[in-house]
ROGUFI-392241 format. One record per residue (C-alpha): chain; residue number from 0; x, y, z. Coordinates in nm, 4 decimals, decimal comma. Example, Ala and Ser with C-alpha at 12.3 -4.5 7.8 and 13.67 -1.06 7.14 Angstrom:
@c->A	k->0	xx->1,2300	yy->-0,4500	zz->0,7800
@c->A	k->1	xx->1,3670	yy->-0,1060	zz->0,7140
END
This chain:
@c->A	k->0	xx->0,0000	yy->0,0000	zz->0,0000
@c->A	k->1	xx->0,1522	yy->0,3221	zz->-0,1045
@c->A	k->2	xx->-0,0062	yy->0,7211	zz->-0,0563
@c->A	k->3	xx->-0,0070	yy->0,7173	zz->-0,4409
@c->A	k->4	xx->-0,1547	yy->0,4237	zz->-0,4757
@c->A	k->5	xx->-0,5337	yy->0,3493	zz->-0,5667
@c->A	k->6	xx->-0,8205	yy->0,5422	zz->-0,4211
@c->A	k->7	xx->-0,8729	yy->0,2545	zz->-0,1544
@c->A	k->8	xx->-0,5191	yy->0,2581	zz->-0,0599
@c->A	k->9	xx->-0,5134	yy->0,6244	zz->-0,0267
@c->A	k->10	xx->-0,8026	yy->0,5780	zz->0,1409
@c->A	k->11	xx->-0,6651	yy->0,3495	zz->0,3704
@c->A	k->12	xx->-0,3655	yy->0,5005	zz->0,4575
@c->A	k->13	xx->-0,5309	yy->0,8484	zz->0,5464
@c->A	k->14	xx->-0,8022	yy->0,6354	zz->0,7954
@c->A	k->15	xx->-0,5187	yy->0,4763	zz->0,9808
@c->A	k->16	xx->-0,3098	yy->0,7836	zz->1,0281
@c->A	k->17	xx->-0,6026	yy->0,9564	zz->1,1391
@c->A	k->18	xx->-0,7712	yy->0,7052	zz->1,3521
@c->A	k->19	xx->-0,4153	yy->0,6398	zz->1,5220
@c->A	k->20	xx->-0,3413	yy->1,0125	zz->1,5749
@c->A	k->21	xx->-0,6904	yy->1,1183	zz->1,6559
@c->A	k->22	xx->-0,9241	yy->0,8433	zz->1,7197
@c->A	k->23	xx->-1,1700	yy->0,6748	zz->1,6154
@c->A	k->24	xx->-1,4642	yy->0,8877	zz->1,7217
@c->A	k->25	xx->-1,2746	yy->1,1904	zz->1,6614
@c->A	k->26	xx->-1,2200	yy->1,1179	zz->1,2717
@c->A	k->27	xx->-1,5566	yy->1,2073	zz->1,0691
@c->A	k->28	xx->-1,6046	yy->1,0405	zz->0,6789
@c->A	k->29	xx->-1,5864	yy->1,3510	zz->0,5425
@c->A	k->30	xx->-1,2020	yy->1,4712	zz->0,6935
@c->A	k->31	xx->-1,1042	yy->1,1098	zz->0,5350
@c->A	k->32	xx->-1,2512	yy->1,2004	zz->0,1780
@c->A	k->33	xx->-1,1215	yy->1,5597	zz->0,2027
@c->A	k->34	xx->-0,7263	yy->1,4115	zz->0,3064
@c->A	k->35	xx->-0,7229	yy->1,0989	zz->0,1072
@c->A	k->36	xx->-0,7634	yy->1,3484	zz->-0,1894
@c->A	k->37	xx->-1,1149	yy->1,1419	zz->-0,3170
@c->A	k->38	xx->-1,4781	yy->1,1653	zz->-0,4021
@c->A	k->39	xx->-1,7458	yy->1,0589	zz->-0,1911
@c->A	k->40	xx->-1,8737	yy->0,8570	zz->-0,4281
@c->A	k->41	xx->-1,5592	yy->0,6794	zz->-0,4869
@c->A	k->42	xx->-1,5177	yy->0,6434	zz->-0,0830
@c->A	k->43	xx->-1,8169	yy->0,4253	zz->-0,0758
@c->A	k->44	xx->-1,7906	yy->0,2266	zz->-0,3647
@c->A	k->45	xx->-1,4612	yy->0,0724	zz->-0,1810
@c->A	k->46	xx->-1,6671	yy->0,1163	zz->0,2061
@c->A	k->47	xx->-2,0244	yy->0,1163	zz->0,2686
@c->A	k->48	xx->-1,9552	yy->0,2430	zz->0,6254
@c->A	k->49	xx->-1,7364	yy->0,3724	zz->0,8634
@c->A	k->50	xx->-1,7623	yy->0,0588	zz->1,0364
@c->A	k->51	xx->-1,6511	yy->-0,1592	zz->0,7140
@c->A	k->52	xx->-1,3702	yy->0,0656	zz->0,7194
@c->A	k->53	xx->-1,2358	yy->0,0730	zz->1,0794
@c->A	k->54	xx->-1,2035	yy->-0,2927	zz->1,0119
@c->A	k->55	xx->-1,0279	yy->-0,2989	zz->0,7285
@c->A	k->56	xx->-0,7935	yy->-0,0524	zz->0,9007
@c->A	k->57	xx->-0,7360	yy->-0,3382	zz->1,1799
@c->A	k->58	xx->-0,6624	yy->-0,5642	zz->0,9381
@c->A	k->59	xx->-0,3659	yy->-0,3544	zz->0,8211
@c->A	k->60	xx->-0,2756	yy->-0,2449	zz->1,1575
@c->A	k->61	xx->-0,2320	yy->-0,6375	zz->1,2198
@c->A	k->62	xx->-0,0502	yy->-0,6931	zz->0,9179
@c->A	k->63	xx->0,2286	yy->-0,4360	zz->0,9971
@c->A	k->64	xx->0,2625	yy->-0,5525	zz->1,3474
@c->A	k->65	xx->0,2835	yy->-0,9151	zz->1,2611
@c->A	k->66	xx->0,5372	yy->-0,8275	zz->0,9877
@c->A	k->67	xx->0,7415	yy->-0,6920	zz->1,2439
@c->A	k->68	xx->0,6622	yy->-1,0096	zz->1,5266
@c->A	k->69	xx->0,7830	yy->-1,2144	zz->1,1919
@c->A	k->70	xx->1,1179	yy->-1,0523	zz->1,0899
@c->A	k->71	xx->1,1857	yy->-1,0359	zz->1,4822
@c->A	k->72	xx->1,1043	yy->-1,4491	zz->1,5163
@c->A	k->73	xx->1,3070	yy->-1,5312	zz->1,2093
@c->A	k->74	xx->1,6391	yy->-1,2979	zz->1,3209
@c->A	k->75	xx->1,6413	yy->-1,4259	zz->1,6633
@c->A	k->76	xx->1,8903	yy->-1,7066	zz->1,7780
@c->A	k->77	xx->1,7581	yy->-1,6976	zz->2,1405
@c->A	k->78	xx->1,4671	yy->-1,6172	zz->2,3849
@c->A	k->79	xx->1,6946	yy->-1,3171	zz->2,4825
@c->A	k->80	xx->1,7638	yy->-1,2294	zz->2,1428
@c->A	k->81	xx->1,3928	yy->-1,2383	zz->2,0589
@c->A	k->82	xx->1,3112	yy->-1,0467	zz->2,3360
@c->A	k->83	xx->1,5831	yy->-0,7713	zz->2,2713
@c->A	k->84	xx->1,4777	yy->-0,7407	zz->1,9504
@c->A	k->85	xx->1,1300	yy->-0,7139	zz->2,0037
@c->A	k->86	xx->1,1767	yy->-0,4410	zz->2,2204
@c->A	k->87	xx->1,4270	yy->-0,2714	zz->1,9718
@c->A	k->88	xx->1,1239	yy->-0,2510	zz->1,7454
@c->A	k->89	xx->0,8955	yy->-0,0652	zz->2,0199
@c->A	k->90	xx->1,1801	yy->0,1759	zz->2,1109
@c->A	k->91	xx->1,1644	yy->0,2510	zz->1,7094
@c->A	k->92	xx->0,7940	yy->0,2899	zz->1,7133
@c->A	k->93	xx->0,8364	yy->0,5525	zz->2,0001
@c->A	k->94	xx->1,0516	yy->0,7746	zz->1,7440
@c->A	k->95	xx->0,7249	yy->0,9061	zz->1,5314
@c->A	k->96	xx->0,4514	yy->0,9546	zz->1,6915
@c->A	k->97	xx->0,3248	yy->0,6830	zz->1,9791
@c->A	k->98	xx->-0,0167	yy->0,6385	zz->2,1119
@c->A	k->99	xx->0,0356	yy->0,2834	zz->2,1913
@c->A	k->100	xx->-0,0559	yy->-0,0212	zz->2,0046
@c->A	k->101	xx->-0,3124	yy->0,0778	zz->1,7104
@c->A	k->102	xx->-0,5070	yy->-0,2628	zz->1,7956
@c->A	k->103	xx->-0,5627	yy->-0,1864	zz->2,1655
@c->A	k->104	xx->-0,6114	yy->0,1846	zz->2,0469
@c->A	k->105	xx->-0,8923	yy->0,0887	zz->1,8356
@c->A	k->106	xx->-1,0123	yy->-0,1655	zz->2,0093
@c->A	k->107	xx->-1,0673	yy->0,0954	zz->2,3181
@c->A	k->108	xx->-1,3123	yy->0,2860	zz->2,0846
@c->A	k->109	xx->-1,4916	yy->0,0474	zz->1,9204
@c->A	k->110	xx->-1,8791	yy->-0,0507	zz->2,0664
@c->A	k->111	xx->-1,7652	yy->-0,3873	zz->2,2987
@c->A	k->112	xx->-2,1422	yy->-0,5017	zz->2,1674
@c->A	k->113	xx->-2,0481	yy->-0,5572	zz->1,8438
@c->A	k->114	xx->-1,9374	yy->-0,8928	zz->1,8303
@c->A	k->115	xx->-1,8223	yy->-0,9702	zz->1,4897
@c->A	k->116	xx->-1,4971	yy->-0,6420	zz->1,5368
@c->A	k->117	xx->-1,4429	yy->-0,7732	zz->1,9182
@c->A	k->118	xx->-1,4392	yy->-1,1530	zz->1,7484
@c->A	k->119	xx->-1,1633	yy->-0,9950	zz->1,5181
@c->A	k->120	xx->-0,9291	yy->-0,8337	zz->1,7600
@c->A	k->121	xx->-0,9328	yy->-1,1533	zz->1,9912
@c->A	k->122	xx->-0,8084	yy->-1,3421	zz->1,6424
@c->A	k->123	xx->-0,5916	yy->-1,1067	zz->1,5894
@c->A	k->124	xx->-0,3997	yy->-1,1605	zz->1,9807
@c->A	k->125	xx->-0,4143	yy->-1,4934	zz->1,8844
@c->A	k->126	xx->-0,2511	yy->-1,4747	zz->1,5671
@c->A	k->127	xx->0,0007	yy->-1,2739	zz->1,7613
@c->A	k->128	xx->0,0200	yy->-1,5642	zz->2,0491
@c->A	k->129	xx->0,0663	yy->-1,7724	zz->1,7973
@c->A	k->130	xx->0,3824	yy->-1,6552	zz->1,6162
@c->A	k->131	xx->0,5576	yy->-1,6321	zz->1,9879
@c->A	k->132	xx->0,4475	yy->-1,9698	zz->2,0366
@c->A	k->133	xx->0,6191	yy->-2,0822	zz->1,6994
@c->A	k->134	xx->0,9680	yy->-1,9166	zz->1,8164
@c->A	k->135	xx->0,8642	yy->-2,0733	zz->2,1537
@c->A	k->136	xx->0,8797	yy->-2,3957	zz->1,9843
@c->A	k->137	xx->1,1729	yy->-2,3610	zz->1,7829
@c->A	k->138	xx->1,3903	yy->-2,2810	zz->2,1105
@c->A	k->139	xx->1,2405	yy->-2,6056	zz->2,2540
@c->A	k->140	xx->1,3527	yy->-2,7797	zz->1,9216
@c->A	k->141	xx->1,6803	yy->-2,6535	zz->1,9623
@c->A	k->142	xx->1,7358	yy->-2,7344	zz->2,3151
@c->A	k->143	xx->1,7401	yy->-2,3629	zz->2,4321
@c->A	k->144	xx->1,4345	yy->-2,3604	zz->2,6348
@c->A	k->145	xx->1,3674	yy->-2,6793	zz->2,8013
@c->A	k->146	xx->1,0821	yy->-2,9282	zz->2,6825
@c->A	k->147	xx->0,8827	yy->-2,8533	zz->3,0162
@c->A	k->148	xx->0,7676	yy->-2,5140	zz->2,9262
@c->A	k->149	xx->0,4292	yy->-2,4173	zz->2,8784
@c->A	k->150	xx->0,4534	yy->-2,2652	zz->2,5393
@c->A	k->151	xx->0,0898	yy->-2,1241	zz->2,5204
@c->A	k->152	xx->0,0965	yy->-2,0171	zz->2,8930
@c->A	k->153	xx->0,4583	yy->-1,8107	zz->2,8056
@c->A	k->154	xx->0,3468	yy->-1,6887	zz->2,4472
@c->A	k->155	xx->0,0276	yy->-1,5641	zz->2,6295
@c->A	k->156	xx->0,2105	yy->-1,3842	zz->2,9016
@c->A	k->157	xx->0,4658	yy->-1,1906	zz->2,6519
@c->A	k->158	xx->0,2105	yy->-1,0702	zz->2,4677
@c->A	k->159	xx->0,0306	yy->-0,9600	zz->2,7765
@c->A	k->160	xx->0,3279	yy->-0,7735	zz->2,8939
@c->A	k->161	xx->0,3813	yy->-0,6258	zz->2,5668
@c->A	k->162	xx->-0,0102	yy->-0,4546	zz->2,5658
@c->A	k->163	xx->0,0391	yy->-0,3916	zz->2,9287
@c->A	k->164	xx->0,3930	yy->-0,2082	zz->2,8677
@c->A	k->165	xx->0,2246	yy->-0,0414	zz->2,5478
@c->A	k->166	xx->-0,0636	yy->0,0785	zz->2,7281
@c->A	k->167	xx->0,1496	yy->0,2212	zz->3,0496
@c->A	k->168	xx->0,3310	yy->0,4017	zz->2,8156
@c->A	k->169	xx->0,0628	yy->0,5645	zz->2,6542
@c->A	k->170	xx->-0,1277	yy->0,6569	zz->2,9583
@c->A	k->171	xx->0,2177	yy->0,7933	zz->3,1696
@c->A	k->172	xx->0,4388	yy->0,8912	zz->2,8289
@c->A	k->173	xx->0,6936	yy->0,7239	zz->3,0582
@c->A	k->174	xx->0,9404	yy->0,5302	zz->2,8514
@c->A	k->175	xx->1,0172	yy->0,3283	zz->3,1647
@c->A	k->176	xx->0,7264	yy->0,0678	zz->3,0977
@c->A	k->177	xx->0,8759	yy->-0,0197	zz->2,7558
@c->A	k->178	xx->1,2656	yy->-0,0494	zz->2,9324
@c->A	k->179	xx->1,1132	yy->-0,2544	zz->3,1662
@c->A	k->180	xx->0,9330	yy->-0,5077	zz->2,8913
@c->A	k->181	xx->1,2850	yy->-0,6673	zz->2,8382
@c->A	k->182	xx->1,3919	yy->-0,7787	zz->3,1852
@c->A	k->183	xx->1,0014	yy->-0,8889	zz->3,2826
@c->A	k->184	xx->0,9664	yy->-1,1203	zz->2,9813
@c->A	k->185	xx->1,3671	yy->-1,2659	zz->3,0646
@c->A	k->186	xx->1,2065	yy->-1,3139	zz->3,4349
@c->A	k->187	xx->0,9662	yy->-1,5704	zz->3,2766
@c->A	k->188	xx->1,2219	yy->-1,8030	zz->3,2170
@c->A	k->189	xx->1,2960	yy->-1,8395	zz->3,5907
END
């Protein structure tokens, strides 16, 4: 997805930006239309609703953090490694501008009722559970964590520290809670 790109993409891109930066409530259909450069008409022949697209906007939220969760599981040689690295990656995210993680962001704004966008962001955790569960398993496999660990249990806690550290941080702007992310996940291995 580029800015340049088709009127969805542009589309897209603008909705995220502005959803992440401002909110969800706080970002109306017609600021998106007036930034993404389009016509209404074209904005809902690609979404019907506001609703349709706040979820595609998840979707790609997901897809950029799981890109990241990947390149981090495939470069690291270690738990510690994975975990430094990890954490490298937040630290980077802090340089523009940080309001936390985009899916607990959005997920803080959206109506808890609707069931089929709460069903998605519990997927998407799991997805996310899932790829630290795959590294998990490849240390095991490699005799580098030891066979008596409960993978899902661990995977489940790291990624609960990570939203937890996230979230700190974007309540106290205190980069303390992401320092700290590093030596809590190392203390699981105790």
């Amino acid at each position: 997805m580029n800015e340049s790109g088709t009127v969805r993409d542009r589309i897209l891109l603008t909705s995220m930006k502005l959803f992440y930066v401002q909110g969800i409530k706080s970002t109306g259909i017609n600021q998106i239309i007036d930034e993404s450069r389009v016509a209404k008409a074209s904005f809902y022949n690609h979404f019907h609703s506001k609703r349709d697209l706040i979820k595609e906007c998840v979707i790609e939220y997901d897809k950029i953090i799981k890109n990241q969760m990947v390149s981090v599981v495939m470069e690291s040689v270690s738990f510690q490694d994975f975990v430094r690295k990890w954490v490298i990656v937040i630290k980077g995210d802090l340089q523009i501008v940080y309001r936390g993680c985009p899916i607990a962001e959005s997920c803080f704004q959206l109506d808890s009722d609707d069931s089929d966008l709460m069903k998605l962001m519990q997927e998407i955790i799991y997805g996310w559970e899932n790829l630290v569960a795959q590294f998990l398993n490849k240390m095991v496999k490699n005799d580098l964590l030891p066979v008596t660990m409960d993978i899902a249990k661990v995977s489940k806690r790291m990624v609960h520290l990570y939203e937890g550290a996230a979230t700190m941080r974007r309540i106290t702007n205190d980069d303390s809670y992401i320092d700290d992310l590093e030596y809590l996940m190392a203390r699981m291995l105790e």
